[in-house]
One Martini backbone bead per residue (centre of mass of N, CA, C, O) as a GRO file, in nm:
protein
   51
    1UNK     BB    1   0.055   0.063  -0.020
    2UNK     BB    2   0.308   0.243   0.013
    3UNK     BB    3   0.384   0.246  -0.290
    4UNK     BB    4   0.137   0.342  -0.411
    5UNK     BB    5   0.109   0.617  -0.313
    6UNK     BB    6   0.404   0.724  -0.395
    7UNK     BB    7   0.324   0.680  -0.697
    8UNK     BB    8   0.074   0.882  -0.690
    9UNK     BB    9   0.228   1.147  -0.576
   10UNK     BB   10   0.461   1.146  -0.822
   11UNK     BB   11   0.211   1.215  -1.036
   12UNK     BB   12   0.049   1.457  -0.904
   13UNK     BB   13   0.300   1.612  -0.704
   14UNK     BB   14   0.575   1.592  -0.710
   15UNK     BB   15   0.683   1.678  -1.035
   16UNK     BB   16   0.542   1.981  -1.000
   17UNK     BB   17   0.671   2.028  -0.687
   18UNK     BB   18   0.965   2.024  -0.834
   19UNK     BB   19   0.964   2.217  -1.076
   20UNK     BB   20   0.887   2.451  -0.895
   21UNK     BB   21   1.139   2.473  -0.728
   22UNK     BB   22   1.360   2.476  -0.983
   23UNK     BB   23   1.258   2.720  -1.049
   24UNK     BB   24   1.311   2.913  -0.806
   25UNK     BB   25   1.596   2.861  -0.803
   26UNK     BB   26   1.681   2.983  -1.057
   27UNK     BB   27   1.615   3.268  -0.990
   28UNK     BB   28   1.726   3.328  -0.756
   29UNK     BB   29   2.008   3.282  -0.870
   30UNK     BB   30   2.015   3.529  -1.046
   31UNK     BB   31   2.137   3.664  -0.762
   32UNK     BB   32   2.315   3.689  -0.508
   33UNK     BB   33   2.104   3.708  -0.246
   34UNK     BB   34   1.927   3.427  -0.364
   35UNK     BB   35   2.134   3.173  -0.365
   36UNK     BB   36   2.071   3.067  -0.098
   37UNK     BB   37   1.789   3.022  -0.118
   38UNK     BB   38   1.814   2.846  -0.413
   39UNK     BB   39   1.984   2.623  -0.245
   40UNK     BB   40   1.736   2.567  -0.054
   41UNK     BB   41   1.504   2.454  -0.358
   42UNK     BB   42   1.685   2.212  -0.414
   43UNK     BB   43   1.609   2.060  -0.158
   44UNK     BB   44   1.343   2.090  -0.171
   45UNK     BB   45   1.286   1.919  -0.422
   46UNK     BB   46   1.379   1.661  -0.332
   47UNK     BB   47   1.169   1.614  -0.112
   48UNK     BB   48   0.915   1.624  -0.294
   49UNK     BB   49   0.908   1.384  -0.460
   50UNK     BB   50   0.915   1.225  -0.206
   51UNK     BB   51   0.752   1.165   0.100
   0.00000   0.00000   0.00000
């Protein structure tokens, strides 16, 4: 069951929350002082990948 929600989270709701956070992170880093926090949104990105 537990393998089924993780399938089913990561086509409904991981991949777009993980593209909206690299996307995120992308901006930030356009910037000097966004840089650590870009650098923290990919990380985040990751996290939501997997729940």
């Amino acid at each position: 069951m537990n393998i089924l929600g993780n399938i089913i989270w990561l086509l409904f709701g991981g991949i777009l929350g993980t593209i909206a956070w690299l996307i995120a992170g992308l901006v930030l880093c356009l910037t000097i002082i966004g840089i650590p926090f870009g650098i923290q949104c990919f990380k985040i990105a990751q996290l939501v990948l997997w729940p």
